[in-house]
N, C-alpha and C positions, 0 to 999 in steps of 0.2 A: 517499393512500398514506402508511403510517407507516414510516419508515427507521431504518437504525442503521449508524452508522460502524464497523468493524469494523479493531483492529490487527492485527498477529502474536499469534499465540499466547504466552506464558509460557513454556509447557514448551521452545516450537522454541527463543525465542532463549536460555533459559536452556542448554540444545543451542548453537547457537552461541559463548555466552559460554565455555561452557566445551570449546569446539574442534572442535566437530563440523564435519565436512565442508560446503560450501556445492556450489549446482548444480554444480557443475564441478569438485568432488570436492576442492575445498582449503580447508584451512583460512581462516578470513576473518582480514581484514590488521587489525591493531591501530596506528591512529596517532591524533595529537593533534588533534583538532579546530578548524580556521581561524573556529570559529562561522556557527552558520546550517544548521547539515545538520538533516535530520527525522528523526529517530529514528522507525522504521519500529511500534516499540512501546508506547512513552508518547504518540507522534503530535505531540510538541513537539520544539522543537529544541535539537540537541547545543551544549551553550553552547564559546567559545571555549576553548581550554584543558584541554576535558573529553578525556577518556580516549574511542575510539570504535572500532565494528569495520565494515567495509567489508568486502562478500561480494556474491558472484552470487546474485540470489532467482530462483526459481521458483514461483509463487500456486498451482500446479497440482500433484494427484497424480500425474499419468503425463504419460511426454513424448507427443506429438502435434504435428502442424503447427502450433497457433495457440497451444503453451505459451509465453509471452512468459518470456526469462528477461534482467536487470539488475541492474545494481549498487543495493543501496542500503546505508543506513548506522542503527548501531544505538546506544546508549549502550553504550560496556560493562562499565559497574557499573549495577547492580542498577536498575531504573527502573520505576516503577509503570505495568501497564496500561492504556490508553486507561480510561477510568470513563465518559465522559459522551456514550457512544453515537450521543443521538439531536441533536447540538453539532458542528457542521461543526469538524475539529480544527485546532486552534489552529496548522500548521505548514502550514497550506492559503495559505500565504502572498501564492504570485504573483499575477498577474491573471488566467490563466485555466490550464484542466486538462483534458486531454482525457477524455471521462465516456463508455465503452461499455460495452453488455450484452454476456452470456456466458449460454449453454445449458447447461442439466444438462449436456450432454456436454463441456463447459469449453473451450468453442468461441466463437470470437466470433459472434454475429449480425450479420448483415452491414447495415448503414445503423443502426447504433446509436450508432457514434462520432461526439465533435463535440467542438472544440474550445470549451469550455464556461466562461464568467466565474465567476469565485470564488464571486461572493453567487448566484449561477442552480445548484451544482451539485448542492443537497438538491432544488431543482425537479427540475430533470433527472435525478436519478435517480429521483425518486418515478414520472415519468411511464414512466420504464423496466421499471421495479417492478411498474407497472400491468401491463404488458403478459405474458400468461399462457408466451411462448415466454423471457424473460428472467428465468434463476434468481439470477442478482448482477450486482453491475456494478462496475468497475473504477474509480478515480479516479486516472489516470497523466501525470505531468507532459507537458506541451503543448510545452515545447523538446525533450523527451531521450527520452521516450516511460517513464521509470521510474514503475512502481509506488510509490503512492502509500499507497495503503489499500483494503480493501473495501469497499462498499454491502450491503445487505441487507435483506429486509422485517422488520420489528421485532415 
């Protein structure tokens, strides 16, 4: 199975940057970077010092039971899109990450989730991939439960 890492969109956070409402209808917080946050967009991390915005995400169009929504953090000046798709992203940092499917209906599948090791999470998603009832899959930190990034068949 052939994968691809998937950011935020362009348009949304370039939305964001310039003040759009986050899930929870407020503007996202603008503060200084302590270094080390993942930019939810370039998929690398906010270096110390850099400019950043902090907001409620929502991965999902409509709310529903299983819409997971959390904080994550974006650069925010200007930062190039993910480019290298099929490249576990470089902000994948810790040792593991919890990897679940999702149904067309943006639902979780229930026994998809696993707390999953850094270098096993293109396996594990591929074998998820495989599977004809899982449309994407999630890559959400293993301490905090936040979104990470997307999975997708390529």
């Amino acid at each position: 199975m052939t994968i691809q890492f998937s950011a935020i969109s362009t348009q949304e956070v370039e939305a964001y940057r310039a003040g759009a409402s986050d899930a929870y209808g407020h503007a996202p917080e603008r503060q200084i970077s302590q270094g080390g946050m993942p930019c939810r967009h370039c998929l690398g991390m906010i270096s110390e010092g850099e400019p950043m915005l902090l907001l409620a995400y929502r991965p999902f169009s409509q709310l529903q039971p299983y819409a997971e929504t959390g904080p994550i953090f974006l650069h925010a000046e200007e930062c190039p899109r993910y480019a290298a798709p099929e490249v576990l992203p470089p902000m994948l940092v810790s040792p593991d990450y919890i990897v679940r499917g999702y149904g067309q209906d943006d639902r979780i599948v229930y026994g998809t989730g696993a707390v999953t090791a850094t270098v096993d999470i293109a396996s594990r998603a591929g074998e998820l991939l495989a599977r004809d009832e899982i449309a994407y899959v999630h890559v959400r930190s293993a301490r905090n439960n936040c979104y990470q990034c997307r999975v997708d068949r390529a």
